[in-house]
C-alpha positions as CSV (number, residue, x, y, z in Angstrom):
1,X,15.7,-20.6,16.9
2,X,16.9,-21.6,20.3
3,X,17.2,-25.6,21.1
4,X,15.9,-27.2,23.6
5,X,16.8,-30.9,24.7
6,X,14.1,-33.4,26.0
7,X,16.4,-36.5,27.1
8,X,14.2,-39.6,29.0
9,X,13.5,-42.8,28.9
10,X,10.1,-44.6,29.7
11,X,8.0,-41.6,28.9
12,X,4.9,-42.3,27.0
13,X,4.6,-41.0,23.2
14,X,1.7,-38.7,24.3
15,X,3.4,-37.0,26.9
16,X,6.4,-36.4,25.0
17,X,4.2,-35.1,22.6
18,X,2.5,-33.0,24.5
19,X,5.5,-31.3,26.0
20,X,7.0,-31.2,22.3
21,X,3.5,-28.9,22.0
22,X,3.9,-26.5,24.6
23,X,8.1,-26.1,23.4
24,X,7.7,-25.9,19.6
25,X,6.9,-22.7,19.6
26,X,9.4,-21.0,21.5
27,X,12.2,-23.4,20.5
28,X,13.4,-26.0,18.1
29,X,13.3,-29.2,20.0
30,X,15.4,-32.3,19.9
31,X,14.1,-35.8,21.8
32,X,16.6,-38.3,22.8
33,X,15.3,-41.7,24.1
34,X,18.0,-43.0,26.3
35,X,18.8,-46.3,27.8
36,X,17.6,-46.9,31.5
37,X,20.5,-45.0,33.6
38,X,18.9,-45.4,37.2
39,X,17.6,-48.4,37.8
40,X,15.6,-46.4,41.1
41,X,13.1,-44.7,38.6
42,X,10.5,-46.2,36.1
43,X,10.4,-43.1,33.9
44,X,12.9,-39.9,33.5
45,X,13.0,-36.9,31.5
46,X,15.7,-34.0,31.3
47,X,14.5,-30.6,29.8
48,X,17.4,-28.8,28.7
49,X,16.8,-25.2,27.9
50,X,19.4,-22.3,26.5
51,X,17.7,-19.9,28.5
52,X,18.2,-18.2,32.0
53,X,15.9,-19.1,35.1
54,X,14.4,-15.2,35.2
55,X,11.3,-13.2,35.0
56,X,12.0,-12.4,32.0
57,X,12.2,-16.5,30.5
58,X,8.6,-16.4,32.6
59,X,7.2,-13.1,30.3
60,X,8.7,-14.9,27.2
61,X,7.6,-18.6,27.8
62,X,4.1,-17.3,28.9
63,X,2.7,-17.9,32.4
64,X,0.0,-19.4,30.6
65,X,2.0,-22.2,29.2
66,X,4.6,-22.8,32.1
67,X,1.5,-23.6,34.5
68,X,0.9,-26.2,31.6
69,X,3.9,-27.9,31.7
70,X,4.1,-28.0,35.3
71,X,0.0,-29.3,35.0
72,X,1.8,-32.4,32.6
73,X,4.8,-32.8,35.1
74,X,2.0,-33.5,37.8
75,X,0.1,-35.9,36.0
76,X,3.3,-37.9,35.0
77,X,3.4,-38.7,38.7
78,X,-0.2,-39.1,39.0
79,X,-0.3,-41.8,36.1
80,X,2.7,-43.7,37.7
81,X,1.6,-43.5,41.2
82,X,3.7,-43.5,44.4
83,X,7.5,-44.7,44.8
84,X,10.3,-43.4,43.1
85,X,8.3,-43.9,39.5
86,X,9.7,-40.3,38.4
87,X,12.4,-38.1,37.3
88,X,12.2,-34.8,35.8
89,X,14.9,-32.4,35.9
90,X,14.8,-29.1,34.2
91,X,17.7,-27.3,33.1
92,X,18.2,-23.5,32.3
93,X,21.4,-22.9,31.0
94,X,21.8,-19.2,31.2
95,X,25.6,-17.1,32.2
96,X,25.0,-19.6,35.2
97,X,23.1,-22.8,34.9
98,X,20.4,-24.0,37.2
99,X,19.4,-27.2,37.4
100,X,15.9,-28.5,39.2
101,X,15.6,-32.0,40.3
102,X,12.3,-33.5,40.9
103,X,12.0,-36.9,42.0
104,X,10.0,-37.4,45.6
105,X,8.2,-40.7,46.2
106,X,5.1,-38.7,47.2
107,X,2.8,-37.4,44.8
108,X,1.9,-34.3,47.4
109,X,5.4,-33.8,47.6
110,X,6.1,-33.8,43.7
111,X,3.8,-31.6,43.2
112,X,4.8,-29.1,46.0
113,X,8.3,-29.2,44.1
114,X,6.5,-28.2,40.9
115,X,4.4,-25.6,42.2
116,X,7.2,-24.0,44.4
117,X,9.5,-23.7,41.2
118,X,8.9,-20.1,40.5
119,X,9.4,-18.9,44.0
120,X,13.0,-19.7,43.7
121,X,13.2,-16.4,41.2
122,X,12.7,-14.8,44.5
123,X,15.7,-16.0,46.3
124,X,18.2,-16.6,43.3
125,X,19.8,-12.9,43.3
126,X,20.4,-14.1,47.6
127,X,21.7,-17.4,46.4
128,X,24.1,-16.4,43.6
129,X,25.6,-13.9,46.5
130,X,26.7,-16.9,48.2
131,X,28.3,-19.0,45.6
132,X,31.8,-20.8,45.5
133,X,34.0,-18.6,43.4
134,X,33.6,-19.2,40.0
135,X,30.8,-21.5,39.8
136,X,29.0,-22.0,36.9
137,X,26.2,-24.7,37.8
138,X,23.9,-24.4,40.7
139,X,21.2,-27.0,41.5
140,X,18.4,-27.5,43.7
141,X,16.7,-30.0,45.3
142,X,13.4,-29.8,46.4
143,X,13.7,-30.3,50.9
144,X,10.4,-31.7,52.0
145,X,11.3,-30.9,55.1
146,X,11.3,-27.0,54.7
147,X,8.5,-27.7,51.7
148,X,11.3,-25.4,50.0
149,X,13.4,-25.8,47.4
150,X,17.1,-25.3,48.5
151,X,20.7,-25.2,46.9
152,X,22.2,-28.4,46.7
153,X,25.2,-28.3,44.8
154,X,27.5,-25.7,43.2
155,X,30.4,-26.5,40.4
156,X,33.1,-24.3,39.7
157,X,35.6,-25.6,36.6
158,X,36.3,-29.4,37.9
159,X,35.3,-28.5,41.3
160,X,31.8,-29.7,42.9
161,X,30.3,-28.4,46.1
162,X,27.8,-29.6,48.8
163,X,26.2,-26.9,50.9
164,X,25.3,-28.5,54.0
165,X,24.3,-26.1,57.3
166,X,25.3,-22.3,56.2
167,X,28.0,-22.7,54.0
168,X,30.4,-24.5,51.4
169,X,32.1,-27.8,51.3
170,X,34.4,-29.1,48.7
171,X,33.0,-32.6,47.6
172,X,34.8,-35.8,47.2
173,X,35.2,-37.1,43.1
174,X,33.2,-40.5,45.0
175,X,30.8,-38.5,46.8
176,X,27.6,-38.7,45.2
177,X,24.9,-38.4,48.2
């Protein structure tokens, strides 16, 4: 059985629990409570999955159960209310891996983020089009802006990339924005 990672810190027993529930069945899960790494965020959790971001992960998973775990996602924010309480960043790790990050101060935004998650399967064969050579890691951050998720960062071996505007730019080793 495939394994999947749940890596966070100051996430309650029963919602660790719970998400253990709805991932048990489809994969063997390892937690990791970590030390505080951001000092910006009261509670964070990584979800780590050895899977590609497709329809076909979607058919597999169940529909049914993935509108669950975005339902838990949503009330993590709801239970820690507004400001930066929140962190959850999903990872498929397929040929390519894609990485989500959801951390708005605004509950309405966090859950727009959520929500909008599947409508990047739409636009992913687009976005892989337009990809630094070689890259291996895309992820996304969710613009509130647009109320879109959009790519925000490419790596290719040692090499990380910003796109900003309509195209590419090779990132600084201190350049972290």
């Amino acid at each position: 059985m495939a394994q999947t990672v749940f890596r966070y810190w100051g996430i309650s027993p029963w919602e660790i629990e719970v998400l253990y529930g709805y991932f048990s069945s489809r994969f063997e899960v390892v937690q990791e409570e970590i030390e505080q790494e951001d000092t910006r965020f009261a509670s964070h959790i990584m979800v780590r999955m050895p899977v590609a971001f497709s329809d076909e992960f979607f058919r597999w998973f169940e529909y049914r159960r993935w509108e669950r775990v975005k339902a838990l996602f949503k009330e993590m924010k709801r239970r820690r209310g507004s400001g930066n309480a929140i962190r959850v960043v999903l990872v498929f790790e397929g040929n390519r891996s894609i990485l989500f990050r959801m951390d708005s101060e605004d509950k309405q935004w966090f859950d727009n983020s959520v929500e909008k998650l599947d409508f990047v399967l739409e636009l992913l064969p687009y976005h892989t089009q337009k990809l630094p050579p070689a890259a291996h890691t895309m992820e996304y951050r969710f613009d509130t802006q647009a109320v879109r998720w959009r790519l925000h960062e490419a790596r290719a071996g040692d090499r990380r990339y910003r796109f900003r505007g309509d195209r590419w730019h090779m990132m600084e080793d201190d350049d972290d924005t």
